[in-house]
N, C-alpha and C positions, 0 to 999 in steps of 0.2 A: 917261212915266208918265201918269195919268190925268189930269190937272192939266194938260197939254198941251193948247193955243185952236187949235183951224182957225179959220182964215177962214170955213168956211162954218155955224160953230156960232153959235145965237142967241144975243142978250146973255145970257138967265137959264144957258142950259148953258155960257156964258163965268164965270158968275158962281159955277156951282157948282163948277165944275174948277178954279176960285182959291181958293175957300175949303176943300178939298179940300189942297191943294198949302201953305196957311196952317196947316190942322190937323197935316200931318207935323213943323210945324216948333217946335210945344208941346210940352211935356213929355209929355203923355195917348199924340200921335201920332197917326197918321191909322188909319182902321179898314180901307182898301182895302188889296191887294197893289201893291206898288210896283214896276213896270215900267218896265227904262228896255231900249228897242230899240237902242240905240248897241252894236254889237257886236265893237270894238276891242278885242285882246287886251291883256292887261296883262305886261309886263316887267319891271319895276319898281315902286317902291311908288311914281311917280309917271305912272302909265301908265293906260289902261285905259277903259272905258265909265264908271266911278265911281271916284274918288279923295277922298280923304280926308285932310286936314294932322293930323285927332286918330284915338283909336281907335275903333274898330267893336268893340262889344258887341249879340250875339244871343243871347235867347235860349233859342230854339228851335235843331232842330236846322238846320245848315247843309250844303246839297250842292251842291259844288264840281264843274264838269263838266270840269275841266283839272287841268294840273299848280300845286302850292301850294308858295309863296318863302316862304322866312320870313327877315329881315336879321339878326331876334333869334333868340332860344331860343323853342323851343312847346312850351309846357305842358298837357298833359291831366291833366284830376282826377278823370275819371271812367275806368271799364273802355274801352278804345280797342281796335278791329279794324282791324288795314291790309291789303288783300285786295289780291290781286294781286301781282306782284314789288315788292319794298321795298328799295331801296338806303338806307343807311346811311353817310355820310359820302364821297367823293370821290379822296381821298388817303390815305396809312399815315400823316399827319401828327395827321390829325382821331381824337378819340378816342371812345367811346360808352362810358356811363357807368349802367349796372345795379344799383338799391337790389332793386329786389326780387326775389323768388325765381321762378323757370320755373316755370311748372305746365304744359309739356307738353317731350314729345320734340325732341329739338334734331337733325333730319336731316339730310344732305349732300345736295343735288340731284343729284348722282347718286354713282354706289355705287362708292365708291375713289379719289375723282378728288378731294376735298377734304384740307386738313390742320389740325391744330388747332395754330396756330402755326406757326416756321418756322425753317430753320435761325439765322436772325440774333435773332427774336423769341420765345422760347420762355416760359412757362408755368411758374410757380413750382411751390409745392406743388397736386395735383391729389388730389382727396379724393372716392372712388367707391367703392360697392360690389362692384363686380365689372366685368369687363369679357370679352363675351360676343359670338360672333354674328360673328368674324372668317372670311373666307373662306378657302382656300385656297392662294391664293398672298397674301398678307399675311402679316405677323410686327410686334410691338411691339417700337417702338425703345425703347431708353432710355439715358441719358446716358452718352457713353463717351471716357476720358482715360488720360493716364499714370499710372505708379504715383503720382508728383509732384505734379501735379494732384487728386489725391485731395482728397473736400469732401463735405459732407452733415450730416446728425445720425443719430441710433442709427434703423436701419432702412429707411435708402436703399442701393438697389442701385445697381450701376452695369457697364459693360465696362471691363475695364482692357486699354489696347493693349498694353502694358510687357509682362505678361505673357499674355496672349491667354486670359484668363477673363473669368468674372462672379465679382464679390463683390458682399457686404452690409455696412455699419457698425455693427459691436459696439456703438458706444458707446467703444468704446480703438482697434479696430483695423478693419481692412477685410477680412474673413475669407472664402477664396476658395464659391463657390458653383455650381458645376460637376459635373457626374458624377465627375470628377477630386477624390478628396480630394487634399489637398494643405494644406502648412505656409505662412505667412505671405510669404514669398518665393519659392515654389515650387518648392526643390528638392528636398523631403522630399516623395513624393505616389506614389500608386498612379494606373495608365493603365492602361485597357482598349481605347483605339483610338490606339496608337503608330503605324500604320499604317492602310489604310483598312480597314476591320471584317475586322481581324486574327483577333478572338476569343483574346486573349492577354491575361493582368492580368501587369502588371510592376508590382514596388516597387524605389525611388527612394530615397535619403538624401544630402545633400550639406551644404554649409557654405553654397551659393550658387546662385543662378540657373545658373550656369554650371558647376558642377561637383556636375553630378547625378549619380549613380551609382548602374545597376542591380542590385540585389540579390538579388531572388527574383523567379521570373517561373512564370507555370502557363501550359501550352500549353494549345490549343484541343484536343488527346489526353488531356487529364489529367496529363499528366509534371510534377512540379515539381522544377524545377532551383532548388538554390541557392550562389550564390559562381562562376556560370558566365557575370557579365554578360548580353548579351541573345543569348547562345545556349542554346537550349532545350534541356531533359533529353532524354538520352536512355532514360529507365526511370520508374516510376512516382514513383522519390524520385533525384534527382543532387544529389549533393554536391561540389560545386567544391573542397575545403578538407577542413582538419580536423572531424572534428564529436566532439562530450563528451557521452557518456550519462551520466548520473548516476543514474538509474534502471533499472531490469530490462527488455530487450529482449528479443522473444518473437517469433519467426518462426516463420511457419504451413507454410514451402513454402522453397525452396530460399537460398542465400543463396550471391552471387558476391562473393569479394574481390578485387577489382584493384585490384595495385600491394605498397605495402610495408604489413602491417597487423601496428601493434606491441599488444599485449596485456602491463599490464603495472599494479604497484598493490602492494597487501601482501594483497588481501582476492582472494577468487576469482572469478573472469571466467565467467558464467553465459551460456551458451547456450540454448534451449529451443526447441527444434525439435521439429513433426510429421514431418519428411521430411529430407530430406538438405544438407549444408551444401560447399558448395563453396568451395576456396580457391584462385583460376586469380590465380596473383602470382608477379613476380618475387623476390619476397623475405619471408617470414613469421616474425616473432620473437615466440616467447612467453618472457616474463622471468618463468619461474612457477619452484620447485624441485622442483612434481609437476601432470604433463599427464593427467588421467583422462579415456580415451574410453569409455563406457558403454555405447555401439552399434560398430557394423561402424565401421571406419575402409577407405576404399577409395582409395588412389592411382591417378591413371592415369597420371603423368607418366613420362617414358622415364629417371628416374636417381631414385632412393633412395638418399641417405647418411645413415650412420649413425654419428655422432660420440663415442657413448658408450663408456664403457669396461667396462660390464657391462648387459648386455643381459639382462632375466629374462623369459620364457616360461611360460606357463599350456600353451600348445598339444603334443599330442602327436604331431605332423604338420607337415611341413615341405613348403608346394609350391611348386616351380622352374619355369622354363620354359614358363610356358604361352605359347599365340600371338595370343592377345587378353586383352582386358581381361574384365573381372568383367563379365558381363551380370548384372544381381542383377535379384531378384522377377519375372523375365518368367513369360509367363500361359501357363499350360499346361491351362488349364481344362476344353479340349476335346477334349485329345489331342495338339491342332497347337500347336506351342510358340509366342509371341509375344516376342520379343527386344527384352529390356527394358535403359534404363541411367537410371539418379537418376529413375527415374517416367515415363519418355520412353520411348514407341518410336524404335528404333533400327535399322538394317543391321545385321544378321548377321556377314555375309561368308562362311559355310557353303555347302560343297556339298556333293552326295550322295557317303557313303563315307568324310567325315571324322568323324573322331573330334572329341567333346568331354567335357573333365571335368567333374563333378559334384564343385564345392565346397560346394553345401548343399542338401540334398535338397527343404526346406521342406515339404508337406504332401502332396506327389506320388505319395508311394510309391518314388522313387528310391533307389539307395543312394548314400549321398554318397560321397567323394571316391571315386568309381568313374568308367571312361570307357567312352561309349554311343557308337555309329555312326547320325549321318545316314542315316533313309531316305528321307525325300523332301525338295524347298524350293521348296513353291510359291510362295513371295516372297521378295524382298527381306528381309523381316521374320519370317517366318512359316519352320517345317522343324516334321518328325517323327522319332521316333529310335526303330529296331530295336527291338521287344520293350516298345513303350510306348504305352500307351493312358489314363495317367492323368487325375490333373486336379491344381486346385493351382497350385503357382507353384515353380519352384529361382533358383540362383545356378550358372551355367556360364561356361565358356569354352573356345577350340575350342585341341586340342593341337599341338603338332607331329606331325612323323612322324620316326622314329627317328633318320635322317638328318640331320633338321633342330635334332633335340637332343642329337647326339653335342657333345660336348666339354663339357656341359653338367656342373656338379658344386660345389666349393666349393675354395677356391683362399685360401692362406696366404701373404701375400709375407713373404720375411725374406732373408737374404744370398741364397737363389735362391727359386724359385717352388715351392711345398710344396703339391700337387693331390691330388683324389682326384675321377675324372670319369669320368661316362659316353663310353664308346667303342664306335660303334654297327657299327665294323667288325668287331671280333669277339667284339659282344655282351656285354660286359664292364665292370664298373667299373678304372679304370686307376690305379694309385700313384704318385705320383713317388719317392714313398720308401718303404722297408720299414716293413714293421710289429714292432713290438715287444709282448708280451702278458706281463702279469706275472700270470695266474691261467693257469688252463686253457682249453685252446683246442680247439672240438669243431668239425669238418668234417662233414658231411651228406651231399659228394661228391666226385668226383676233384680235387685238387689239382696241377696242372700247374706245377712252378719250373723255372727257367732260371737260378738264381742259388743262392748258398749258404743254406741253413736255420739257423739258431742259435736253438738253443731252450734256457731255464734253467727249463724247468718242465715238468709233464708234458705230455703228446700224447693226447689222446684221438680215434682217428679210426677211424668205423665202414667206411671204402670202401678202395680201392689211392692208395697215397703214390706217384708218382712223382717221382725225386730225382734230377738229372742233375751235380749238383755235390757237395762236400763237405758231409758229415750228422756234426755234433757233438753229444757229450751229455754234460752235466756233471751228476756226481751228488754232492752234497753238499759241493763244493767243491774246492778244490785236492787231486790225485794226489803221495799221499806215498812215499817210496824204497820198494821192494819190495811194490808196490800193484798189482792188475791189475782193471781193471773190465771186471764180469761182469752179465751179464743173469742177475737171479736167480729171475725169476716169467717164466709163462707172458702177464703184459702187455708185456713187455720192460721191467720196471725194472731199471735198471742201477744197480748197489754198485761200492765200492770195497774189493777186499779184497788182503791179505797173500798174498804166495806166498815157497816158501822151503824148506827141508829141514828134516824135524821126524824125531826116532826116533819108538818103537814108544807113549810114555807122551805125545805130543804135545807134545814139548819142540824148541820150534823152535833148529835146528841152525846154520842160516844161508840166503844169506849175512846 
């Protein structure tokens, strides 16, 4: 310091660097800078170019060119800047202790690579506004336990491992929080990725984690199956089960029943359909004691039984035999017929030259139950018929050929078989049994028997009778003694009259 004697300094500048070196040591202090050249570093607070047994008070500011120990606690009272890297305690043992509030941004030195906290050290309640500005491979954790382990107050989230969601705390419960709704123990809950992005909603209900049971499920088609487990509909509604209308059911478009479908109640069973109603089952009961069909009724099945014991008819026509089914409504609009079935194009099966009947002419100009000859089929789908150029729509089907509908007729079983059938060998309807006619009986042409005739009533017949067996005629009854029956008119009616020996006054003589 200044106050420091050479040897080669005269007395007086001996005498002013003493009293110099006297004034620091007054309370006032000395007025120079105090220099001490000893450049020993300090280690300790017993170390160093100056040392000290009491405290150092400055003050002005002080600038330290090293590192600063402190054995106690350092206190600053005023705003403090520490530039440069700043560590902060040595160990996880040492603690740091923040009264006052941040006024700036709290960074990471670098981006990812820090944690707030740590798996063993964690972080009570944290209270933010928002949290923002996360990368793309990042995600926030947050606390994750068993169902068992469950803790918090109303409005802490969490993972539950138990069941493999997130929930939140009600306040009572821990209520799942998940894309997956879902009931408190999660067997009650709707899944949209039961698989990996299925695109499938399945619904769930159980009693338990463990016995969950699929319900209703909608395919990534739109199908909804229900009562079918996790097999998927096959149609736009599946019903696994029974299903209970209680309301009025309206179908726009066709309707398939499969299986056994019972219709049944005290009240009546309402259908309402635009189009046609199909019933493809093994088995159909209606429990009604009157079936009213309003529209066409069209069977296609290969067997009709009919179990009634009176059977009533509006129809004046009766048709047998056809070789297909009912094409109904096909499009004739053009000329070229289009082969229709329940609203669907369909295969024919026509080729040129056959016949089909005309069961309903519809707007064509046809005449109905009339039969028209194929003349061309340029499709599958598609033909024209001889003598036809309309438009419009009919109801056909393609006939046999003679051959094909002999023995064709109506058949009475009782102790033997009781026929009346077509016989295409020689052109003819065939009997198995006589006829019997209790009015008059008019022929229009030749009459060919092979058997006896017995007639009890008149004969009217405009052509030749041929008769190769016995020809009876009873005229009013049983032939009394001395009776001879006579043809008495030019129709051939036949009496019974008296013969006998009479004299000259007509007094019969005998015998």
């Amino acid at each position: 310091m200044a106050a420091n004697v050479a040897l080669s300094d005269t007395f007086d500048l001996w005498r002013t660097r003493t009293n110099q070196l006297l004034m620091y040591t007054q309370t006032q202090g000395g007025k120079d800078v105090l220099h001490v050249s000893n450049t020993t570093n300090s280690t300790s607070n017993t170390t160093g170019a100056i040392t000290s047994n009491g405290g150092i008070g400055i003050k002005a500011s002080a600038v330290i060119g090293g590192d600063v120990l402190t054995h106690s606690g350092l206190t600053v009272t005023k705003v403090s800047s520490l530039q440069g890297n700043t560590d902060i305690g040595d160990s996880s043992a040492d603690t740091l202790t923040i009264t006052a509030r941040l006024d700036a941004d709290v960074i990471p030195y670098t981006n990812g690579d820090r944690n707030f906290g740590n798996s063993t050290w964690r972080w009570g309640t944290v209270h933010v506004s928002g949290i923002a500005g996360s990368n793309s491979s990042a995600s926030l954790l947050i606390p994750q336990g068993t169902s068992a382990e469950r803790a918090g107050t109303t409005g802490a989230i969490r993972w539950n491992t138990s069941l493999s969601r997130f929930e939140g705390n009600t306040g009572t419960l821990f209520y799942p929080l998940t894309d997956t709704p879902q009931d408190q123990d999660g067997d009650t809950k709707i899944t949209t990725d039961n698989a990996s992005d299925e695109d499938i909603i399945r619904f769930f209900t159980g009693n338990n984690s463990t016995q969950s049971t699929e319900r209703v499920n909608i395919g990534n088609s739109g199908n909804v199956s229900i009562g079918t487990g996790a097999t998927l509909g096959d149609a736009m509604l599946h019903v696994g089960g029974t299903a209970n209308v209680t309301g009025t059911t309206n179908f726009t478009n066709r309707v398939n029943l499969k299986g056994n479908t019972h219709v049944d109640g005290g009240k009546w069973a309402n259908v309402a359909v635009d189009d046609y109603v199909n019933f493809a089952t093994e088995s159909m009961t209606l429990d009604s004691n009157t079936v009213i069909i309003t529209g066409n009724l069209v069977v296609q099945g290969t067997r009709t039984y009919n179990d009634t014991t009176i059977m009533v008819s509006e129809d004046k026509t009766m048709v047998f035999g056809l070789a297909s089914n009912i094409y109904s409504q096909s499009d004739a609009s053009s000329g070229t017929i289009t082969s229709q079935r329940n609203n669907s194009t369909e295969t024919h099966g026509l080729s040129v030259s056959d016949k089909v009947f005309i069961t309903d002419a519809g707007t064509s100009g046809l005449t109905a139950e009339s039969i028209y000859t194929v003349a061309t089929v340029p499709t599958t789908t598609t033909f024209t018929l001889t003598g036809y150029s309309g438009s419009g729509s009919f109801d056909f089907a393609k006939c046999h050929t003679d051959a094909q509908a002999s023995d064709a007729g109506i058949i009475v079983p009782g102790a033997t078989v009781h026929s009346i059938r077509y016989n295409s060998t020689v052109g003819k309807w065939v009997a198995s049994d006589g006829f019997k006619s209790n009015g008059a009986a008019h022929f229009t042409s030749t009459i060919d028997m092979d058997g006896d005739l017995d007639i009890d009533a008149d004969i009217a017949h405009d052509g030749v009778m041929t008769h190769a067996g016995t020809f009876k005629t009873t005229a009013g009854g049983s032939a009394a003694a001395n009776y001879i029956l006579r043809s008495g008119d030019t129709a051939g009616t036949s009496t019974w009259v008296a013969f006998g020996i009479y004299d000259s006054s007509g007094t019969r003589l005998g015998p």
